[in-house]
N, CA, C and O atoms as a GROMACS GRO file, in nm:
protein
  516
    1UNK      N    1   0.414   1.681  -0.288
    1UNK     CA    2   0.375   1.544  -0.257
    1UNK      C    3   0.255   1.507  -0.346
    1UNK      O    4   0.164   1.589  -0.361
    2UNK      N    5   0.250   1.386  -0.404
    2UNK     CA    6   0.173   1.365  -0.524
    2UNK      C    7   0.062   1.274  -0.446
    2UNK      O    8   0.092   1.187  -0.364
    3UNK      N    9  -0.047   1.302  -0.480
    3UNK     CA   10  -0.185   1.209  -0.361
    3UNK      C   11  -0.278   1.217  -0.490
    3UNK      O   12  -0.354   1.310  -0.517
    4UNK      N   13  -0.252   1.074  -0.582
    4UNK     CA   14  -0.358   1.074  -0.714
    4UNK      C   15  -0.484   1.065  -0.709
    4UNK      O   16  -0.492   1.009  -0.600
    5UNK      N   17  -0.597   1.079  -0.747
    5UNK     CA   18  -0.729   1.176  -0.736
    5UNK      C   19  -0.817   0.983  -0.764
    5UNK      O   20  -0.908   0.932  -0.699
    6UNK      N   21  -0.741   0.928  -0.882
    6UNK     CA   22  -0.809   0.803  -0.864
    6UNK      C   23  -0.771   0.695  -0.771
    6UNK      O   24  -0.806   0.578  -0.782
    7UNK      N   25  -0.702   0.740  -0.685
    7UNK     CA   26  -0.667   0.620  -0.555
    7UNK      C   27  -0.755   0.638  -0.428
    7UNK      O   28  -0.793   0.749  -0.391
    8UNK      N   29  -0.790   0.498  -0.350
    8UNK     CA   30  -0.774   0.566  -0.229
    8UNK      C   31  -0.699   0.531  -0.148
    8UNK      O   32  -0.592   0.490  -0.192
    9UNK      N   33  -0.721   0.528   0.027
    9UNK     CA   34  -0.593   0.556   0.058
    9UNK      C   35  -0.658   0.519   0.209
    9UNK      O   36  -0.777   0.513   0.239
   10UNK      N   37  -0.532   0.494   0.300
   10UNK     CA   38  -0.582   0.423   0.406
   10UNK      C   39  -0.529   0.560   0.552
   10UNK      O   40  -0.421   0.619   0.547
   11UNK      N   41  -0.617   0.579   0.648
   11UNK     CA   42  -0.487   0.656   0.759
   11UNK      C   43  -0.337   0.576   0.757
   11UNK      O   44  -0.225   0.598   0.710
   12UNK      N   45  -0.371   0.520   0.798
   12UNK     CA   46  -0.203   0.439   0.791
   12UNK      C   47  -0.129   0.416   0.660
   12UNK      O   48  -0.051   0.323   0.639
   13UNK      N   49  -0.160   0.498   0.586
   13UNK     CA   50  -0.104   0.521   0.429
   13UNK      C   51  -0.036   0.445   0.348
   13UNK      O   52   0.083   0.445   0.317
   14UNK      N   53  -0.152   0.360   0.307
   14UNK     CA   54  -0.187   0.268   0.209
   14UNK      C   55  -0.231   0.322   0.089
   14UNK      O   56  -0.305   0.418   0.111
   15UNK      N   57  -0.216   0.296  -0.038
   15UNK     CA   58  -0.343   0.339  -0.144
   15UNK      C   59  -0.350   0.201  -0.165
   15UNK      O   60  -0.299   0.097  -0.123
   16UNK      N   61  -0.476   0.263  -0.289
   16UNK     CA   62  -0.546   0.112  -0.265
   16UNK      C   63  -0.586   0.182  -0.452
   16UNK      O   64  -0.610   0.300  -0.478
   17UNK      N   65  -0.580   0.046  -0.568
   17UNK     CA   66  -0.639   0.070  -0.646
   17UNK      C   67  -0.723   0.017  -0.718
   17UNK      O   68  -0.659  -0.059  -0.791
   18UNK      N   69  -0.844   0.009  -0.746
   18UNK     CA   70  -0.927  -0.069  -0.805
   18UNK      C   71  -0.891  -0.108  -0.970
   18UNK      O   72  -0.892  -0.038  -1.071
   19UNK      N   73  -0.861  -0.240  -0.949
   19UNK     CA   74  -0.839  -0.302  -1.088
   19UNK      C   75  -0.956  -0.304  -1.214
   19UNK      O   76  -0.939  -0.307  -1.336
   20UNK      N   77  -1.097  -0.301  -1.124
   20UNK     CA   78  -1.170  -0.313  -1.196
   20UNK      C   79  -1.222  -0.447  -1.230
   20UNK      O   80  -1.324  -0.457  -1.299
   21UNK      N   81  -1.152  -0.562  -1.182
   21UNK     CA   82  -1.169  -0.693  -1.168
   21UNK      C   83  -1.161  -0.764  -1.104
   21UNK      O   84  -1.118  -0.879  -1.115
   22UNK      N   85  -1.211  -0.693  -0.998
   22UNK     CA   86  -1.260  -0.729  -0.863
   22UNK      C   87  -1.094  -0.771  -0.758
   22UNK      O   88  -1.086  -0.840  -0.656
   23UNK      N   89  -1.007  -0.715  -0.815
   23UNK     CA   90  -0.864  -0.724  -0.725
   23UNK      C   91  -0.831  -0.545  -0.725
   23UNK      O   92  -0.860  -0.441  -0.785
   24UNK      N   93  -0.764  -0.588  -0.631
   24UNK     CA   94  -0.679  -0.417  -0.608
   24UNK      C   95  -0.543  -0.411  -0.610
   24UNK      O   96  -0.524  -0.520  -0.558
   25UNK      N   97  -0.446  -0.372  -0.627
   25UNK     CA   98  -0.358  -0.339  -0.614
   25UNK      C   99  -0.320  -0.211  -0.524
   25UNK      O  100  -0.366  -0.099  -0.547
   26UNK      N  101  -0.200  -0.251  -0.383
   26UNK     CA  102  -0.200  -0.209  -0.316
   26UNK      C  103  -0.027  -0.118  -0.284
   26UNK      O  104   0.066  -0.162  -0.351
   27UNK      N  105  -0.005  -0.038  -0.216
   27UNK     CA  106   0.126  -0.047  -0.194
   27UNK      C  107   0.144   0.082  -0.092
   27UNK      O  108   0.044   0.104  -0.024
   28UNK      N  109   0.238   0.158  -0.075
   28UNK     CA  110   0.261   0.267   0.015
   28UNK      C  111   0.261   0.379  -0.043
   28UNK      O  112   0.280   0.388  -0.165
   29UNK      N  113   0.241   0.476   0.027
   29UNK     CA  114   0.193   0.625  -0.053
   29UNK      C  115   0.320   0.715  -0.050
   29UNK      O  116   0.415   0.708   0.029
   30UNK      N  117   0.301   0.797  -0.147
   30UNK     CA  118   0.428   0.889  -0.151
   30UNK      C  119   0.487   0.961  -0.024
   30UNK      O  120   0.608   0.959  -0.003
   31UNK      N  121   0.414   1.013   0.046
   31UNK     CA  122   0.453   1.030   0.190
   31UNK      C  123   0.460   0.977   0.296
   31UNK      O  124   0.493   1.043   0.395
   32UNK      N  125   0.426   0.818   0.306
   32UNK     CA  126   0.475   0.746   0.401
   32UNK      C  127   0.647   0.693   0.320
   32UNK      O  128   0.711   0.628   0.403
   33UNK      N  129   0.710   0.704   0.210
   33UNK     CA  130   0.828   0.650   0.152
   33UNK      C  131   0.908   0.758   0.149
   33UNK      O  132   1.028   0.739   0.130
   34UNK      N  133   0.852   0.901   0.168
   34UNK     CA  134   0.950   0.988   0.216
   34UNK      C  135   0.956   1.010   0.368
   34UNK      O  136   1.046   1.075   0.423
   35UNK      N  137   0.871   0.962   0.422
   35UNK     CA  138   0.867   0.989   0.598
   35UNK      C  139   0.979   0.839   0.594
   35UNK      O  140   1.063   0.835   0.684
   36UNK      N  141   0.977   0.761   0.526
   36UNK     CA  142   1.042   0.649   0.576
   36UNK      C  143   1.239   0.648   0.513
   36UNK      O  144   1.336   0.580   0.547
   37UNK      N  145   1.225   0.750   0.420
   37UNK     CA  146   1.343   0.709   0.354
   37UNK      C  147   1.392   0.607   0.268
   37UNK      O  148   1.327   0.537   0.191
   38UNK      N  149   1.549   0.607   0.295
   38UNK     CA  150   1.557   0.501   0.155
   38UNK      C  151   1.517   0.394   0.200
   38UNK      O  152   1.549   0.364   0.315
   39UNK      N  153   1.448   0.320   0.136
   39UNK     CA  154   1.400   0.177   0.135
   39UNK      C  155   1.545   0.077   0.133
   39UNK      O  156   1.630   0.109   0.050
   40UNK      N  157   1.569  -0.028   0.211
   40UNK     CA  158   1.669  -0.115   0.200
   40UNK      C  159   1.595  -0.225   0.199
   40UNK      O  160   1.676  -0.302   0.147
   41UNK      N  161   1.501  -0.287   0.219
   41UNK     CA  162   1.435  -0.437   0.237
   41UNK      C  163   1.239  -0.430   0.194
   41UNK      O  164   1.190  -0.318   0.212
   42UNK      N  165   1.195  -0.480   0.170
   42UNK     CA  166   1.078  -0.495   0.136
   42UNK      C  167   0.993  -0.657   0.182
   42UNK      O  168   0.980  -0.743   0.095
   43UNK      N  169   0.943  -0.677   0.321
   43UNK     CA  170   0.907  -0.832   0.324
   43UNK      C  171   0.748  -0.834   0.248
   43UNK      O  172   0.650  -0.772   0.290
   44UNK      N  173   0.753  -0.909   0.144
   44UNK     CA  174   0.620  -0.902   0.083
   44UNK      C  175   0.508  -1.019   0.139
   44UNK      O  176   0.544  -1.101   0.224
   45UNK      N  177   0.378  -1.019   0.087
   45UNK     CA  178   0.328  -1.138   0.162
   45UNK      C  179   0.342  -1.258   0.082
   45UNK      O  180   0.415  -1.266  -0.017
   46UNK      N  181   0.276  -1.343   0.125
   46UNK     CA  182   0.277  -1.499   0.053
   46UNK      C  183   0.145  -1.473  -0.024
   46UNK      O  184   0.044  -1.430   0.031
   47UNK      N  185   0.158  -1.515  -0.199
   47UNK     CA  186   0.086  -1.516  -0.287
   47UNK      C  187  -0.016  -1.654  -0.199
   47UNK      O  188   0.025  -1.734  -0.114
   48UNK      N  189  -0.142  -1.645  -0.252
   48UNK     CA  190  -0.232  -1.752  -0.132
   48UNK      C  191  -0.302  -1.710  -0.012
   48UNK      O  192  -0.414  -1.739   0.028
   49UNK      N  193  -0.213  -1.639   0.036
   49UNK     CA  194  -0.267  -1.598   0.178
   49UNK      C  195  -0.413  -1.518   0.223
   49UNK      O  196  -0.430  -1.400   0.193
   50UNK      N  197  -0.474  -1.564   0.267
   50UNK     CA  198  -0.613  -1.487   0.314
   50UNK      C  199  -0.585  -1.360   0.432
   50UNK      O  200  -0.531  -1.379   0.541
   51UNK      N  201  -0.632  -1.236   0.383
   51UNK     CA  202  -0.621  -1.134   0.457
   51UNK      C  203  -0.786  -1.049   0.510
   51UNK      O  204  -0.880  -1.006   0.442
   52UNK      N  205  -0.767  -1.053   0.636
   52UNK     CA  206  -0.872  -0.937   0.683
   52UNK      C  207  -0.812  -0.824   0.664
   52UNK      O  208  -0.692  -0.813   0.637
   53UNK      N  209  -0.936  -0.683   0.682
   53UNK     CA  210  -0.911  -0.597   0.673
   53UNK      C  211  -0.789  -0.537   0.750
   53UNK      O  212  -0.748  -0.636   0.810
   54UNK      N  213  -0.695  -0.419   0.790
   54UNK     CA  214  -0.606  -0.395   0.919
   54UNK      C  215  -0.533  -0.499   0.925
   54UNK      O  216  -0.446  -0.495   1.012
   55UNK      N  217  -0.540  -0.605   0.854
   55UNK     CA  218  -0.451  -0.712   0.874
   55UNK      C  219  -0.265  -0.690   0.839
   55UNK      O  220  -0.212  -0.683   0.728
   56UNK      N  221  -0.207  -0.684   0.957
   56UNK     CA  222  -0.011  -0.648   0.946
   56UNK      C  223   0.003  -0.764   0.797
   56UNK      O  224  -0.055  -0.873   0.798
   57UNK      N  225   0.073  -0.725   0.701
   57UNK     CA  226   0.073  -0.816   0.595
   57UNK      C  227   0.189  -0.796   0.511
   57UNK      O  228   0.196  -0.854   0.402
   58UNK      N  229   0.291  -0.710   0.557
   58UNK     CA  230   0.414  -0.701   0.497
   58UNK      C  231   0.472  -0.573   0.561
   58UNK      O  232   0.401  -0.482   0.603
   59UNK      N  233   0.629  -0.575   0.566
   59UNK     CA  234   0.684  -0.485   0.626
   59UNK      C  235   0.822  -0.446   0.522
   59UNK      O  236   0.878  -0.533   0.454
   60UNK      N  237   0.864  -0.299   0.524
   60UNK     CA  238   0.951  -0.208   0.471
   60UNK      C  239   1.018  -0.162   0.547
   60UNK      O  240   0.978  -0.080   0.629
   61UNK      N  241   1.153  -0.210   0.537
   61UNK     CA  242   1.214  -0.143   0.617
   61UNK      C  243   1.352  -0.017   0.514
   61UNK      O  244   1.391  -0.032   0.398
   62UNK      N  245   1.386   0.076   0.600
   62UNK     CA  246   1.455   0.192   0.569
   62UNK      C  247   1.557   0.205   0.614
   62UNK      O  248   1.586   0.120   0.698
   63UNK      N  249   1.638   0.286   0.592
   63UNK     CA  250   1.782   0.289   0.720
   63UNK      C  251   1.733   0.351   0.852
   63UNK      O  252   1.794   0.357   0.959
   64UNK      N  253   1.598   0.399   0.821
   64UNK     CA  254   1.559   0.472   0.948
   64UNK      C  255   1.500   0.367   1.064
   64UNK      O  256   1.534   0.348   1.181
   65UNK      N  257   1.398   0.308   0.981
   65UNK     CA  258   1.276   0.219   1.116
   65UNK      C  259   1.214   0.126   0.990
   65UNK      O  260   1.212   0.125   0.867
   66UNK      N  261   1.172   0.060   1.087
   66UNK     CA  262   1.102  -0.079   0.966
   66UNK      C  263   0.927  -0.024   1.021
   66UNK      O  264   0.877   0.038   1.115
   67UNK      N  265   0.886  -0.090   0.905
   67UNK     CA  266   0.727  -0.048   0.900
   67UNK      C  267   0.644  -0.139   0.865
   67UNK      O  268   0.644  -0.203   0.760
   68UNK      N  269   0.539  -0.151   0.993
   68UNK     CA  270   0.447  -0.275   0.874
   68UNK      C  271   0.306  -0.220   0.774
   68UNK      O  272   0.236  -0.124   0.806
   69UNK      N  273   0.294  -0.270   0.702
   69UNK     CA  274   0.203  -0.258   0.571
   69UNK      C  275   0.087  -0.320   0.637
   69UNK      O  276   0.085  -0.435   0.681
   70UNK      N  277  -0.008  -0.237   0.641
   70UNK     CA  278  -0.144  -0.328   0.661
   70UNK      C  279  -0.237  -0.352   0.550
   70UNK      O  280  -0.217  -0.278   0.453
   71UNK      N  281  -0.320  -0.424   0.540
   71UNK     CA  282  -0.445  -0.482   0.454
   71UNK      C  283  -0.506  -0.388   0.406
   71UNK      O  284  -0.616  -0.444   0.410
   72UNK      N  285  -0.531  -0.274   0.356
   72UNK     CA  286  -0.635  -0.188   0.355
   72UNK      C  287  -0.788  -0.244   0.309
   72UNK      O  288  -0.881  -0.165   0.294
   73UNK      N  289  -0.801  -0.370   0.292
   73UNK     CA  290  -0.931  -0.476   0.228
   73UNK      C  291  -0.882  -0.557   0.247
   73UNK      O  292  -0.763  -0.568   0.219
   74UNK      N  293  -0.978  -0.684   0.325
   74UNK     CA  294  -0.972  -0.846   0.266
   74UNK      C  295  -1.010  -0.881   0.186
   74UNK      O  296  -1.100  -0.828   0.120
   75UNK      N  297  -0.917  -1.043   0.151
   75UNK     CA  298  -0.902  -1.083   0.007
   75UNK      C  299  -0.797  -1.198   0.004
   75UNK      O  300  -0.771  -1.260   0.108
   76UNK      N  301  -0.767  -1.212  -0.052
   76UNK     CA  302  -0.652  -1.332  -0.075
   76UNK      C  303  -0.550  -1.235  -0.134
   76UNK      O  304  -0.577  -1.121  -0.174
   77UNK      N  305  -0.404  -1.306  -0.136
   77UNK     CA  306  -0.309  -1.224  -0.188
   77UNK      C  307  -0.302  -1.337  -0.331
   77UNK      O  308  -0.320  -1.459  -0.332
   78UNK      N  309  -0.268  -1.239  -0.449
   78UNK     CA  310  -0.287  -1.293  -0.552
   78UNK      C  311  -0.110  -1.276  -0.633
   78UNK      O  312  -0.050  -1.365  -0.693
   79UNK      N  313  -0.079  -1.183  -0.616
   79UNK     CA  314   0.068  -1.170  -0.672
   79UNK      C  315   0.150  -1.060  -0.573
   79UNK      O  316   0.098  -0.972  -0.504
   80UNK      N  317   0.290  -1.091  -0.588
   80UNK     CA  318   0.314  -0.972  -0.473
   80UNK      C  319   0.442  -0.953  -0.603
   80UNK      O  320   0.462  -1.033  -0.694
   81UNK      N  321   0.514  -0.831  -0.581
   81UNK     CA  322   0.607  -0.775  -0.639
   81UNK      C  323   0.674  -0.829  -0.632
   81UNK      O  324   0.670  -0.849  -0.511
   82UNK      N  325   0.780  -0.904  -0.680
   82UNK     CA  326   0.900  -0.993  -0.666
   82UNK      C  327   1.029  -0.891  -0.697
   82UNK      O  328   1.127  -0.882  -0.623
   83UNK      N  329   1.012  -0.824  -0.807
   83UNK     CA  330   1.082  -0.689  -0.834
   83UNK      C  331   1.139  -0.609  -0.712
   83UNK      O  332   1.236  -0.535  -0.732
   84UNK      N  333   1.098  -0.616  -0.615
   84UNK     CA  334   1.075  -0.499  -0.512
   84UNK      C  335   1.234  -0.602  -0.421
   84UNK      O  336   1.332  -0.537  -0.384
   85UNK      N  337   1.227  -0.777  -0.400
   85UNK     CA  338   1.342  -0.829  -0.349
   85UNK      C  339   1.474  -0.758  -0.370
   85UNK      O  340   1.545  -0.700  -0.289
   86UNK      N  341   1.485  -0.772  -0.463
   86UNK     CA  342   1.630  -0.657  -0.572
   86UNK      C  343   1.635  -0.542  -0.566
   86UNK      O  344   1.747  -0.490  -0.566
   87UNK      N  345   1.517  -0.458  -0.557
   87UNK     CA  346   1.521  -0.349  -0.555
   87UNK      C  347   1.417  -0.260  -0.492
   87UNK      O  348   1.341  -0.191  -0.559
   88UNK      N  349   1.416  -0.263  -0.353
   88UNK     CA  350   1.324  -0.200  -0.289
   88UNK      C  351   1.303  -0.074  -0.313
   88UNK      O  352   1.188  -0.030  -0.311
   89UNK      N  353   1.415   0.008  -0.341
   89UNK     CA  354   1.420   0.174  -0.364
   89UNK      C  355   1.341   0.229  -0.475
   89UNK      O  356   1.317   0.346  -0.503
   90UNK      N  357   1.297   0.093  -0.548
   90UNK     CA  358   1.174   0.133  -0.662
   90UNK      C  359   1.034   0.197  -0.601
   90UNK      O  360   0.946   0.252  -0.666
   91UNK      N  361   1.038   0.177  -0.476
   91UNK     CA  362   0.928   0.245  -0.354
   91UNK      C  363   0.925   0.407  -0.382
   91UNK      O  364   0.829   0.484  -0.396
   92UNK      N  365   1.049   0.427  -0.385
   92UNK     CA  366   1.109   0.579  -0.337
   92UNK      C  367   1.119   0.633  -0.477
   92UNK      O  368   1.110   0.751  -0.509
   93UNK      N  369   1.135   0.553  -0.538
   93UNK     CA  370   1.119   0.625  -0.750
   93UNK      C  371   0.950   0.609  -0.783
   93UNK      O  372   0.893   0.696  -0.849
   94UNK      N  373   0.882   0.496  -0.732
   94UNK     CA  374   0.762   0.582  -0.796
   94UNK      C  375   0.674   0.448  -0.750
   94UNK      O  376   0.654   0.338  -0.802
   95UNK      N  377   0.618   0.536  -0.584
   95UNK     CA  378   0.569   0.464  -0.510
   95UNK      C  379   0.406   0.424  -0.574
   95UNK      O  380   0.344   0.327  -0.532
   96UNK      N  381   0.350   0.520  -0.686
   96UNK     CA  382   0.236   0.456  -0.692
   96UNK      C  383   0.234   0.377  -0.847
   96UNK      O  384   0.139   0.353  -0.921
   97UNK      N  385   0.347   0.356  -0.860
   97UNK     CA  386   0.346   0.244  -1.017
   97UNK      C  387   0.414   0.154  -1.010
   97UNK      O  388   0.355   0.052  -0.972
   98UNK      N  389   0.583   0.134  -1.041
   98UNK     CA  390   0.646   0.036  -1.018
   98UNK      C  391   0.663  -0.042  -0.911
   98UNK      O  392   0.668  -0.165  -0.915
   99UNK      N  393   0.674   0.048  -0.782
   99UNK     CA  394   0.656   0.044  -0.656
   99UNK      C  395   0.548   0.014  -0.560
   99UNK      O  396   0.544   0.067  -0.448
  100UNK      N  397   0.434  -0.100  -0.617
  100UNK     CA  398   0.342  -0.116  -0.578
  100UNK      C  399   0.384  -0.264  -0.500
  100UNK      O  400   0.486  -0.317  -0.544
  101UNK      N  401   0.320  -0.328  -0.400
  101UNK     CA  402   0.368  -0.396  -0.325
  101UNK      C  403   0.329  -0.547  -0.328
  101UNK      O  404   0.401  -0.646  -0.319
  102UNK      N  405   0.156  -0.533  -0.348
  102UNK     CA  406   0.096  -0.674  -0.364
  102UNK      C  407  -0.056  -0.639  -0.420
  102UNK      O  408  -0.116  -0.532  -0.414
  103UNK      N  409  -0.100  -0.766  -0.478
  103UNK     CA  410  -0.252  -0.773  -0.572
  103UNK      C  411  -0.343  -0.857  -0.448
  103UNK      O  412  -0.299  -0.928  -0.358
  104UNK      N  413  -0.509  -0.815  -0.485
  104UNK     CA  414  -0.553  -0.901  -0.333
  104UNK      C  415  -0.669  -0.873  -0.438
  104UNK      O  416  -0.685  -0.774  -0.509
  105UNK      N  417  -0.781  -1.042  -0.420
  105UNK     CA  418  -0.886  -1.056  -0.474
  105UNK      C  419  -1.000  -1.027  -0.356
  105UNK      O  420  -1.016  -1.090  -0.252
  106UNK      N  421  -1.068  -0.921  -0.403
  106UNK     CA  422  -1.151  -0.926  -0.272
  106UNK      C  423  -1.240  -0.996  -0.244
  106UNK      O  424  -1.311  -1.056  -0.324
  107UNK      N  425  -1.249  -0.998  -0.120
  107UNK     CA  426  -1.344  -1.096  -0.043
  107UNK      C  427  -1.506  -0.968  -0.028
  107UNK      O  428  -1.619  -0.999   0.010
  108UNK      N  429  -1.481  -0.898  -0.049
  108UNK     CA  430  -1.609  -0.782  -0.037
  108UNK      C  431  -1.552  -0.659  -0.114
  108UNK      O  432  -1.448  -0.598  -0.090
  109UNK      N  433  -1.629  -0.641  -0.196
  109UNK     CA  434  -1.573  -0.532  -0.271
  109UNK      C  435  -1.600  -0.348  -0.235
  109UNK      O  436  -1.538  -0.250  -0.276
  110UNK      N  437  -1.769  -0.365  -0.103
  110UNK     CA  438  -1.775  -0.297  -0.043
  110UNK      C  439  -1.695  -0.228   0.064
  110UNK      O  440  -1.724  -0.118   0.111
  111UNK      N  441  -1.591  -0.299   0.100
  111UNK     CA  442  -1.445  -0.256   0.171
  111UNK      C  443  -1.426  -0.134   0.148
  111UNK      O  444  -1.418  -0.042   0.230
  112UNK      N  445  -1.413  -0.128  -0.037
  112UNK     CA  446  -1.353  -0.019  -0.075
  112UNK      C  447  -1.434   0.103  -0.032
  112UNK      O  448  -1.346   0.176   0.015
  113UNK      N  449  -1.537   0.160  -0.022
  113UNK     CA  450  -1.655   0.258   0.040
  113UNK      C  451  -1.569   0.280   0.180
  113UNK      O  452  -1.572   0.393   0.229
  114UNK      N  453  -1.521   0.216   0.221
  114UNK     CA  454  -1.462   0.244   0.397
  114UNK      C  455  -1.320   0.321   0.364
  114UNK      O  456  -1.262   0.377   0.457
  115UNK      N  457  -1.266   0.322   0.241
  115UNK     CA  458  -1.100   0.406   0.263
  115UNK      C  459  -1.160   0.566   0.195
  115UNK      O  460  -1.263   0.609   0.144
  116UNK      N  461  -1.019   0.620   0.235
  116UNK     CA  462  -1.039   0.780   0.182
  116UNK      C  463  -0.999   0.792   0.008
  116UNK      O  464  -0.949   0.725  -0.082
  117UNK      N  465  -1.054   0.914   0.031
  117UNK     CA  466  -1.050   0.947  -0.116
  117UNK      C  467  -0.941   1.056  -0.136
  117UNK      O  468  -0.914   1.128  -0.040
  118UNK      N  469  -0.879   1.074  -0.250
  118UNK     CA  470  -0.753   1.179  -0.239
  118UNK      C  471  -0.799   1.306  -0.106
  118UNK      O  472  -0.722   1.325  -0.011
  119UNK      N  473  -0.893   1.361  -0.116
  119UNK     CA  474  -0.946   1.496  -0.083
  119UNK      C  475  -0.912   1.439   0.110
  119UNK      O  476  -0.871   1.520   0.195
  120UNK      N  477  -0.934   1.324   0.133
  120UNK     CA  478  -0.926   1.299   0.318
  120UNK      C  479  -0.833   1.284   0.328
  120UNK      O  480  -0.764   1.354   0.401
  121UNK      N  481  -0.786   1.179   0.256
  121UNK     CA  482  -0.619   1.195   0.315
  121UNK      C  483  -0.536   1.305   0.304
  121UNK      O  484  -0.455   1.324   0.395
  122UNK      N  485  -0.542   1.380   0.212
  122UNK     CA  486  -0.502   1.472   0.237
  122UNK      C  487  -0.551   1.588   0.324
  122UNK      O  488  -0.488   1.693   0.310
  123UNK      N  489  -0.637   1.587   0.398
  123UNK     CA  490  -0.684   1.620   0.533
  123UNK      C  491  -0.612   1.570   0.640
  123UNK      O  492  -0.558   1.650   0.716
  124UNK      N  493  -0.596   1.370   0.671
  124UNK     CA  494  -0.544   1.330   0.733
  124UNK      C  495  -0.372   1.416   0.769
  124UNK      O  496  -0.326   1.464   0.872
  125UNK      N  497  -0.301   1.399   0.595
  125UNK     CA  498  -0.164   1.445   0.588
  125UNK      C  499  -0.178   1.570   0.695
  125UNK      O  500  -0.115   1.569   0.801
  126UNK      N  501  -0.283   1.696   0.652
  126UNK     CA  502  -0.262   1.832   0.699
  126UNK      C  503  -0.270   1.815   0.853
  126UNK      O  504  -0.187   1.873   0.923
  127UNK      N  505  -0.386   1.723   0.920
  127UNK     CA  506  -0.362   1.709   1.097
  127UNK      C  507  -0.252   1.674   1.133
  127UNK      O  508  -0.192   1.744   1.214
  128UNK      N  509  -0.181   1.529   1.071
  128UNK     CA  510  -0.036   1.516   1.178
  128UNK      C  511   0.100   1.638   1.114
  128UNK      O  512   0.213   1.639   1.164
  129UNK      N  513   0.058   1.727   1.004
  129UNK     CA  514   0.185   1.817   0.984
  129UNK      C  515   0.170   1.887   1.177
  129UNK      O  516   0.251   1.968   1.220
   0.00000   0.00000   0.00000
């Protein structure tokens, strides 16, 4: 299971990546898209939309169970994957590149200080094995 060293990452397994220009790019982590299976649907958010932190903001669903995506930072949503309509299973080929879900301008950039860093979540992963 691949948990990249420059992401971070939410308990409810989110990564989160700093653009560097003051947006992030967000999407689901390699082991919440194998706990979930094949991807069949992807609801993304509305480009515009103002998000709090924990905020439910898009849902994936699988042949197994549908899932919602939370906020890992507030921000506005700035672009969401349109790619992902056609082809959700791009989740499950390569959840932390093509398969990224939506862009968010932050509203506090100190947010980011509150998620984990590869080294916790993968702590998190090892408690619920």
């Amino acid at each position: 299971m691949t948990i990249p060293t420059e992401l971070k990452y939410t308990e409810s397994h989110e990564w989160v990546k700093d653009n560097g220009d003051g947006t992030v790019t967000v999407g689901i982590t390699d082991h919440a898209q194998d706990a979930l299976g094949d991807l069949v649907f992807v609801e993304l958010p509305e480009v515009g939309k103002q998000l709090a932190a924990k905020d439910a903001c898009a849902v994936v669903e699988s042949v197994k169970a549908a899932s919602d995506i939370y906020s890992p930072v507030g921000g506005e949503v700035t672009a969401a994957n349109e790619a992902l309509d056609g082809a959700p299973e791009t989740i499950n080929e390569d959840a932390y590149g093509e398969g990224w879900i939506y862009q968010l301008k932050l509203s506090d950039p100190s947010e980011l200080d509150n998620l984990l860093d590869a080294g916790a979540y993968e702590q998190v992963l090892a408690d619920e094995g």
